[in-house]
C-alpha positions in Angstrom: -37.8 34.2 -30.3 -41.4 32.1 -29.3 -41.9 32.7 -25.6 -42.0 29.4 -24.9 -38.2 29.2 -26.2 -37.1 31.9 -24.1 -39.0 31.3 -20.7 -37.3 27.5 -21.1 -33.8 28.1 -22.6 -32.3 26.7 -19.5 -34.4 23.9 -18.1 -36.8 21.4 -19.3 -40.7 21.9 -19.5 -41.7 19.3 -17.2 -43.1 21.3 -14.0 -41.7 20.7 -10.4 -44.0 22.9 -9.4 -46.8 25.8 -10.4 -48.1 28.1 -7.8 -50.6 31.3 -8.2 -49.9 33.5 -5.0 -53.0 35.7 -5.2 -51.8 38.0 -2.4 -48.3 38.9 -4.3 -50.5 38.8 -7.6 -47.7 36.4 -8.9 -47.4 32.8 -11.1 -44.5 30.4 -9.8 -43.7 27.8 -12.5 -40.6 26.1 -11.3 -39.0 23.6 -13.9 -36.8 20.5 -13.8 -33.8 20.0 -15.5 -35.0 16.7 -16.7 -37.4 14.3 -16.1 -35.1 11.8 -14.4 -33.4 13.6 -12.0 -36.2 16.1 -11.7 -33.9 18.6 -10.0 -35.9 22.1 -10.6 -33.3 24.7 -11.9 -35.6 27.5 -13.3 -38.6 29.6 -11.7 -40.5 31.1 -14.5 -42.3 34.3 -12.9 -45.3 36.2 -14.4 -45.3 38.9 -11.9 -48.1 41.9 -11.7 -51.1 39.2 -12.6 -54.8 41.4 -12.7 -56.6 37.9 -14.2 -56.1 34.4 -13.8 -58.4 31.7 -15.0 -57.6 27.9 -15.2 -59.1 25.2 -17.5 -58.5 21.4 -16.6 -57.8 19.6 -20.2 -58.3 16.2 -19.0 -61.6 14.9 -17.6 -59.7 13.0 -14.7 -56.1 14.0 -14.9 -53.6 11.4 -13.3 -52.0 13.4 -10.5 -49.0 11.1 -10.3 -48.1 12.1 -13.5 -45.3 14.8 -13.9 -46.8 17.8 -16.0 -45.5 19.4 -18.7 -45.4 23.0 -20.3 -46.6 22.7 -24.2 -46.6 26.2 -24.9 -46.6 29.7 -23.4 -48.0 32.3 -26.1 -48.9 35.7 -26.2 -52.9 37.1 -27.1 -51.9 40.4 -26.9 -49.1 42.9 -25.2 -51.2 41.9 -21.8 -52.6 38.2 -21.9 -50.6 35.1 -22.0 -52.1 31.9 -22.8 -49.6 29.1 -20.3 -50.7 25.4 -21.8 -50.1 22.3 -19.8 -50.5 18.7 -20.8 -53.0 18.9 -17.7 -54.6 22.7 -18.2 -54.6 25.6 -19.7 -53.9 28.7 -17.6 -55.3 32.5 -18.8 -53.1 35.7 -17.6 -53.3 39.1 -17.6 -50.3 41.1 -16.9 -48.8 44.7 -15.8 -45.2 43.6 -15.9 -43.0 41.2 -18.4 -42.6 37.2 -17.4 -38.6 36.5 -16.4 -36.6 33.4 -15.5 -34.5 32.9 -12.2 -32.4 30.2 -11.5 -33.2 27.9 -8.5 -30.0 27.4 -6.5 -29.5 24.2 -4.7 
């Protein structure tokens, strides 16, 4: 199964929000369950996180615009590659990424 697949089995890729603690060493992408609604139900964590580097895609990216997870891949057993309609996010990791349901 693609990563992307299983990190977004239960919610939809548009972001509610994405957050890179640098003290915890930890990614926060929480996800809605649709557009519409945009009730986040899913926090993707990429815990244990030794390199992060960021990339905007868009010269001047509309801020009012919901953003949306294209694709979350691996390079290699330790680097992830997170794209974004907005940017494109470089990781290095010690531990595994997991889902956790956001409870209202």
């Amino acid at each position: 199964m693609e990563l992307t697949e299983q990190l977004l089995s239960n919610s939809s890729p548009y972001i509610a929000n994405l957050v890179y603690d640098i003290d915890v060493r930890m990614l926060f992408i929480e996800c809605f369950d649709d557009p519409e609604s945009q009730n986040p139900v899913a926090r993707i964590v990429f815990p244990g996180v030794l390199s992060y580097a960021e990339t905007n895609l868009l010269e001047a990216p509309d801020d009012e615009s919901v953003d949306d997870v294209v694709s979350i891949e691996r390079m290699d057993t330790r680097r992830i590659v997170i794209t974004t309609y907005k940017k494109e996010i470089l990781l290095t990791l010690t531990e595994e990424p997991f889902v956790e349901p956001i409870e209202e």
